[in-house]
C-alpha positions as CSV (number, residue, x, y, z in Angstrom):
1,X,104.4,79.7,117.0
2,X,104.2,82.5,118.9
3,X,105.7,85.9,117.9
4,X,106.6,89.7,119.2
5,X,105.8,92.4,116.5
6,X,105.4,95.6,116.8
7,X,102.3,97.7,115.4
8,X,101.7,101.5,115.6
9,X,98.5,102.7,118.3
10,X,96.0,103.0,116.0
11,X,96.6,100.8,113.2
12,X,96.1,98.0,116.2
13,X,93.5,99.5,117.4
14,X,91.8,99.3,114.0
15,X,92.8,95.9,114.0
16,X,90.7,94.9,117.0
17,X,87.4,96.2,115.6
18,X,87.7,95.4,112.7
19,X,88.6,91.2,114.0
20,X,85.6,92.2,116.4
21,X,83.2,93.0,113.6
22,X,84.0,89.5,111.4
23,X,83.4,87.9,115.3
24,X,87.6,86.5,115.0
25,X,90.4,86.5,117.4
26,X,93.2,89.0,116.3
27,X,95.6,86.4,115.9
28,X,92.7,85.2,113.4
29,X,92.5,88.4,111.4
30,X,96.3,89.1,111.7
31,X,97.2,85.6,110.2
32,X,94.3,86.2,107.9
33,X,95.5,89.6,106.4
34,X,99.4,88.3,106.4
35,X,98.4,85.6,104.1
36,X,96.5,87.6,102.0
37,X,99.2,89.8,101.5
38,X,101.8,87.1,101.2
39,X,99.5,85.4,98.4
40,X,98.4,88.6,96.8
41,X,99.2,89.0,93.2
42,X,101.6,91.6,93.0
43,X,103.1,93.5,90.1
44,X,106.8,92.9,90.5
45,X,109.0,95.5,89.3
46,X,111.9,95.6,87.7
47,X,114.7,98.2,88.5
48,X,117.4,99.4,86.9
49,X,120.8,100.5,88.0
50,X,119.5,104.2,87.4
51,X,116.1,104.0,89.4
52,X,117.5,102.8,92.3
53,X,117.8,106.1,94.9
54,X,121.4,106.7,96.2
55,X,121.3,109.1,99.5
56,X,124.5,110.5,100.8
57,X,125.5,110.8,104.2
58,X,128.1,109.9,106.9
59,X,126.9,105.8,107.0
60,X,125.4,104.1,109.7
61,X,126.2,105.4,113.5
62,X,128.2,104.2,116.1
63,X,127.8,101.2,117.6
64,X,125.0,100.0,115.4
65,X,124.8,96.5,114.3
66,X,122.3,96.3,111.5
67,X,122.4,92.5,111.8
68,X,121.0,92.8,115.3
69,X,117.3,94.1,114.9
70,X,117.1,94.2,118.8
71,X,120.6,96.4,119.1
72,X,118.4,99.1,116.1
73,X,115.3,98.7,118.1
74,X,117.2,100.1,121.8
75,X,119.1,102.7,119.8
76,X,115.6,104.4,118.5
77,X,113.8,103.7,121.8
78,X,116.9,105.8,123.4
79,X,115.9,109.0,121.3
């Protein structure tokens, strides 16, 4: 399946040589390091109602619809 994502300058950049070095495709070392991450045994933590940060503030801004990533992603690229 192919996919858009978005990944900072030089985080891609590292990317690339570092798929260069282990002689594999990007898509190979992308899929590679999203499985091990997915499959990675993680400590899970548990939260309680107290440890979860509240931050006050006037809510979300006009006109954005948080269920539309798209609609977040023009707003920001605007600024």
């Amino acid at each position: 399946m192919k996919t858009t994502i978005y990944i900072e300058d030089n985080l891609i950049k590292k990317i690339k040589t570092q798929a260069a070095k282990e002689g594999i495709s990007l898509t190979a070392y992308t899929e590679k390091a999203l499985r091990q991450s997915l499959y990675q045994k993680r400590k899970i933590q548990k939260y309680t109602e107290n440890d979860i940060p509240v931050f006050k503030g006037g809510g979300l801004m006009p006109d954005i619809d948080i269920s539309n990533f798209s609609n977040i992603l023009d707003t920001i690229e605007k600024k």
